[in-house]
C-alpha positions in Angstrom: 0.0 0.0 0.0 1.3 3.2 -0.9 -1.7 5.7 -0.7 -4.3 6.5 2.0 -7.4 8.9 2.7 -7.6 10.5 6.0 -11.6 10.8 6.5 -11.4 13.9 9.1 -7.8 15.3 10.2 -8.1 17.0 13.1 -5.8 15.7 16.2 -5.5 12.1 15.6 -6.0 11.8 11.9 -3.6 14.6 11.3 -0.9 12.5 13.5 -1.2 9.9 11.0 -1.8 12.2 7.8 1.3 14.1 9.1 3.3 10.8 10.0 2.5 8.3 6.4 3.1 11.6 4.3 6.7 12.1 6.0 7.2 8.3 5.3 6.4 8.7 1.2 2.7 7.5 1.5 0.6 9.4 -1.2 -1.9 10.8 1.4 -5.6 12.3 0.7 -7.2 14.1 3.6 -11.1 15.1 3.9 -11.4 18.2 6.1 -13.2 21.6 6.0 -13.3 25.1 7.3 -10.0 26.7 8.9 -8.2 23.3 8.6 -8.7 22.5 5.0 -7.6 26.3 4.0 -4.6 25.9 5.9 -3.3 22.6 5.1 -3.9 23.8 1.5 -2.0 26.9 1.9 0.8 25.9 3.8 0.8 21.6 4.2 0.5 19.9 7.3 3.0 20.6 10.3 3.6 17.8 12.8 5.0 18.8 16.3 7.0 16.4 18.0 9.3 16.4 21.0 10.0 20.2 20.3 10.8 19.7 16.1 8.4 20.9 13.8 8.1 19.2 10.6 5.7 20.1 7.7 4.6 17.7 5.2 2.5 18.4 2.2 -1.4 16.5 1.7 -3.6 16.3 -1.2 -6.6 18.2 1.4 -10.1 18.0 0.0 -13.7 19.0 0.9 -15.7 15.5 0.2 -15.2 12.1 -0.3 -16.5 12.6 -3.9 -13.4 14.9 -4.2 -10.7 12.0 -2.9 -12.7 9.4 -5.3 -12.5 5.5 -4.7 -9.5 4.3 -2.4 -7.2 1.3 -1.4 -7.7 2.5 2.4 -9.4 4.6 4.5 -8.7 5.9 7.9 -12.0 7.2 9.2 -10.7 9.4 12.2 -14.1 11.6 13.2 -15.0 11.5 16.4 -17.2 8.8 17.2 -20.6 10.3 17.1 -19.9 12.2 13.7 -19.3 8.8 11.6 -22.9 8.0 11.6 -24.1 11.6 10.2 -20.9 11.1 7.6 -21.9 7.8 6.8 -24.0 8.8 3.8 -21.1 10.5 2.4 -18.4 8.0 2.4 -19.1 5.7 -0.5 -17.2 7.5 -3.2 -14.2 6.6 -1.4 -15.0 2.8 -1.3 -14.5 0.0 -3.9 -14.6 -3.5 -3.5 -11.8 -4.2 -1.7 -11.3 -0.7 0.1 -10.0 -1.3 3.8 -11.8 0.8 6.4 -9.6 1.7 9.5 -11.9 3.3 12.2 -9.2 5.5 14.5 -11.1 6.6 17.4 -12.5 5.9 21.1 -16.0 4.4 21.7 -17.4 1.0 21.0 -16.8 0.1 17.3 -19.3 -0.2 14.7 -18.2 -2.7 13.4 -17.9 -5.4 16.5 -20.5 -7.8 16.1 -19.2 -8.8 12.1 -18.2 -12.3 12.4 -18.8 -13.0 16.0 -21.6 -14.5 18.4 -24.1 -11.7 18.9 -25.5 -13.6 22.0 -29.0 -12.1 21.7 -27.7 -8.2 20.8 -28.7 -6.4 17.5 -25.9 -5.9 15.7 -25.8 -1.9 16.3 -26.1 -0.4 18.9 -28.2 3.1 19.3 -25.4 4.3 21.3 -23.0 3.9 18.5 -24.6 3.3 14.9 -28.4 4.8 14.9 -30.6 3.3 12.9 -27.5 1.4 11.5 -26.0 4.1 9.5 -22.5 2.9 9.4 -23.1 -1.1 9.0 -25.5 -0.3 6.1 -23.6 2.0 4.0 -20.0 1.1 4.7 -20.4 -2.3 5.0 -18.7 -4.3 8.4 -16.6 -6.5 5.5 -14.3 -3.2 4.9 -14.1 -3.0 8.5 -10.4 -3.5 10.3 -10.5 -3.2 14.0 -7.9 -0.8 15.6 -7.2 0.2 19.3 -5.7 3.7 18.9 -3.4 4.9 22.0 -1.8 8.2 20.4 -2.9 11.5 22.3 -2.8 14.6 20.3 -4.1 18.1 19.8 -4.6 20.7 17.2 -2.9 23.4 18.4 -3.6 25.7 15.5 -5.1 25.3 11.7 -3.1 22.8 10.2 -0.8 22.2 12.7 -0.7 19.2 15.2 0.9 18.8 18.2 1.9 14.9 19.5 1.0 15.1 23.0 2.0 11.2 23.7 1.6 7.5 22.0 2.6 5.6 19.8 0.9 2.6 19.1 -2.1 1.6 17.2 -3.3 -2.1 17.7 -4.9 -3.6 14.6 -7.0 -7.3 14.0 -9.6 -8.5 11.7 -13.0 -8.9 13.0 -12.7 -12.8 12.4 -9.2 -13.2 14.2 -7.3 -13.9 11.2 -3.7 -12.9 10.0 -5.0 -11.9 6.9 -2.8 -10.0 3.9 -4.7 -6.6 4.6 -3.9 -6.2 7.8 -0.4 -7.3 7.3 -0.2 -4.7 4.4 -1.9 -2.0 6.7 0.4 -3.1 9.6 3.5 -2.8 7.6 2.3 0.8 6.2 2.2 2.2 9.6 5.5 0.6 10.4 7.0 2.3 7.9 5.9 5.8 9.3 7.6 4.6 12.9 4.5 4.0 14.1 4.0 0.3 16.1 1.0 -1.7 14.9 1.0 -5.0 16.5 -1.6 -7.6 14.7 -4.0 -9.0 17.1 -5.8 -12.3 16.6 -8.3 -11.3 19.4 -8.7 -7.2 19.1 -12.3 -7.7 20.8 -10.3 -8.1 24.3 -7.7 -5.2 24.0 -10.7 -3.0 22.9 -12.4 -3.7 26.1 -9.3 -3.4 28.1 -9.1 0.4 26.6 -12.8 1.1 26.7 -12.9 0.2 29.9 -10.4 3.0 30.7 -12.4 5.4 28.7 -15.9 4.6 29.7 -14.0 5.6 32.9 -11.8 8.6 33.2 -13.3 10.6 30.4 -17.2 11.4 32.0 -15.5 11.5 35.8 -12.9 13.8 34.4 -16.2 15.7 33.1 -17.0 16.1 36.1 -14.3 16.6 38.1 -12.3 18.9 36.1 -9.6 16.3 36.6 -6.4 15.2 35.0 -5.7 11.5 35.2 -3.3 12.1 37.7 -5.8 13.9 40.1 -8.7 11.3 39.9 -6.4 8.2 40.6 -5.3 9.8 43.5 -8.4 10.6 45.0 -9.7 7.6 47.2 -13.2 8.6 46.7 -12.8 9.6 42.9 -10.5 6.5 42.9 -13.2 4.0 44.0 -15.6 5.5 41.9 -13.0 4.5 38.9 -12.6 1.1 40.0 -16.5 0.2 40.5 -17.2 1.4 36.9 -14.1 -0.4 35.8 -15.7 -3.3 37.5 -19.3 -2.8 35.6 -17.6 -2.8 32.1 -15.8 -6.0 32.7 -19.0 -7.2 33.9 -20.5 -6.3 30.6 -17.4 -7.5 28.5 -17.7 -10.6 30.1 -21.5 -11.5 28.8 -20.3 -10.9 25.2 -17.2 -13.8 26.1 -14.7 -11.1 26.4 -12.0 -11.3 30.1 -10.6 -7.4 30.5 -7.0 -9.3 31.8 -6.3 -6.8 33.8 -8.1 -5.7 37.2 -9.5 -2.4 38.0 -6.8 -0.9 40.1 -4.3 -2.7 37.8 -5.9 -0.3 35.0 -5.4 2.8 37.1 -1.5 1.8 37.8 -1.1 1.3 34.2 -2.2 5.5 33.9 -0.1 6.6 36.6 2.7 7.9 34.3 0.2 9.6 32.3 -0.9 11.3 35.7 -0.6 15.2 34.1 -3.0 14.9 31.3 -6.8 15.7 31.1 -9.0 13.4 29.2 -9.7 14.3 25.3 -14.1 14.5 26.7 -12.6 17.0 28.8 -11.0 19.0 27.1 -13.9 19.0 24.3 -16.1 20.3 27.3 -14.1 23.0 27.4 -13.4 24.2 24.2 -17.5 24.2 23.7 -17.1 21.0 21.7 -19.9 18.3 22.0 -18.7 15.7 23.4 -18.6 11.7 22.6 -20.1 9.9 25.7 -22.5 7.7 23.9 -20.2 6.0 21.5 -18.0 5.2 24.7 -19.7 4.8 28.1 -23.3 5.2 26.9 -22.5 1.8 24.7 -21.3 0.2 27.7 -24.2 1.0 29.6 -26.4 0.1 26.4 -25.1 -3.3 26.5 -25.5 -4.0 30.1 -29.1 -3.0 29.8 -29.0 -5.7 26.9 -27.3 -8.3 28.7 -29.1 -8.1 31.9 -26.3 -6.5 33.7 -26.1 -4.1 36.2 -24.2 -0.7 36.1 -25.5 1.8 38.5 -22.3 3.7 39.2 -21.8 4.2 35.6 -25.3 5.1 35.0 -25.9 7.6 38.0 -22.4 9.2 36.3 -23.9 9.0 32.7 -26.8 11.0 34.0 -24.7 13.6 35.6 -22.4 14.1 32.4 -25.3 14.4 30.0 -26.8 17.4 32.3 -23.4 19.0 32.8 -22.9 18.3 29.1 -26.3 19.5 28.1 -26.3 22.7 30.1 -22.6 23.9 28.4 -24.2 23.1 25.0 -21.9 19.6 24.2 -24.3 17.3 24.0 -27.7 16.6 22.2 
């Protein structure tokens, strides 16, 4: 693989715009407004451990301007792929690969795998099934993204932390795509392990993020802050608790146990969650796609998740209130 579309670069997808164009990938990027203008004007600068590098992208408005791809790196947030949905099908062909590279449950996770009674979208995640309809789950590549980044101005995109984006296919197999999409990333210096069970490492980070992000919402927090809290701290660990509850119905173990999950943040103790700092830039935020599907599922599944839902209820209002949700 040698080209790839970037379906929305803002702070993630302009990482990996920023980071395949310095390797020689031929890279097409869908964006509007302040950050299309710029990228057009003057490329796309990458900020990284003080250096600033700029890179120049093919930027366009629509997917109808990129045309039909080889692969595509949907990188929205999570509750803007289902309103894009009906806009994506000029980029796909028969054999396009669709990388999804965000937080939240994925669209895509019930393609090739035991349902156990659950529709195979969620309301939380795909309304009306927006996204399995119109992209098609068979495109679908699962990815566990753990990169951290802003945009710190139009067109320019600072790497706050991360490195690593876990891919797998929905059926468990080493197949040649994801080789070829692993190998792609490698060659940028990113890591992109293959996983022959994706479903459990996405739980192991949802769990995390159903988590931090609405307490940070609520808190004001950085991670840092929250962990060491014993009150805010137990609060972590029950919901922790709830989602591998929930994981567990659909045949998934989370390997790791709740205050294991919270050690493992520690050294990331200084930053604020990405819902939080949406909440205050005036950006709506994405707690459906992430703890709302939890929640969604537990409801489905006959489990019980009253700390995360007396939480969910509180960030909505909050949310709500500041104009970021609804």
């Amino acid at each position: 693989m040698t080209t790839a579309c970037i379906f929305g670069v803002g702070a993630i997808g302009g990482f990996l715009a920023a980071r395949l164009a310095r390797a020689g990938v031929r890279v097409t990027g869908v964006c509007r407004g302040a950050q299309l203008d710029a990228i057009r004007a003057n490329g796309l600068t990458l900020v990284e451990r003080g250096r600033r590098e700029t890179v120049p992208i093919r930027a366009v408005e629509s997917a109808r301007d990129a045309g039909q791809q080889e692969l595509v790196f949907l990188a929205l947030k999570a509750h803007d792929l289902p309103e894009a949905a009906p806009t994506l099908r000029p980029l796909l062909g028969p054999a396009t690969v669709v990388v999804t590279v965000g937080n939240g449950f994925p669209w895509w996770y019930f393609f090739r795998a035991a349902p156990g009674g659950v529709n195979p979208t969620l309301g939380s995640v795909d309304p009306r099934g927006a996204l399995w309809r119109l992209i098609g789950p068979e495109h679908a590549l699962g990815c566990v993204v753990y990169p951290a980044a802003r945009v710190s101005a139009p067109g320019v995109i600072e790497h706050v932390y991360g490195n690593r984006f876990s891919l797998g296919e929905p059926d468990g197999s080493v197949s040649e795509r994801v080789q070829k999409v692993s190998a792609l990333l490698q060659s940028a210096g990113l890591e992109a392990p293959v996983r022959q069970d994706i479903r459990t490492e996405l739980w192991t980070k949802l769990s995390m993020s159903a988590t931090y992000n609405p307490v940070s919402v609520l808190t004001g927090a950085a991670l840092g802050q929250m962990i060491e809290d014993p009150g805010t701290a137990a609060t972590l660990h029950a919901i922790m608790a709830e989602t591998a509850a929930v994981a567990a119905t659909l045949g998934v173990k989370i390997p790791l146990q709740p205050r294991q999950l919270t050690e493992l943040t520690r050294p990331l103790a200084l930053h604020k969650t990405s819902m939080l700092l949406d909440l205050d830039a005036g950006r709506r935020i994405e707690i459906d796609p992430i703890a709302g599907a939890v929640a969604e599922l537990g409801r489905l599944r006959r489990v019980r998740t009253p700390t995360l839902d007396a939480v969910l209820a509180l960030v909505r209002l909050r949310a709500r209130l500041a104009g970021c949700y609804g």
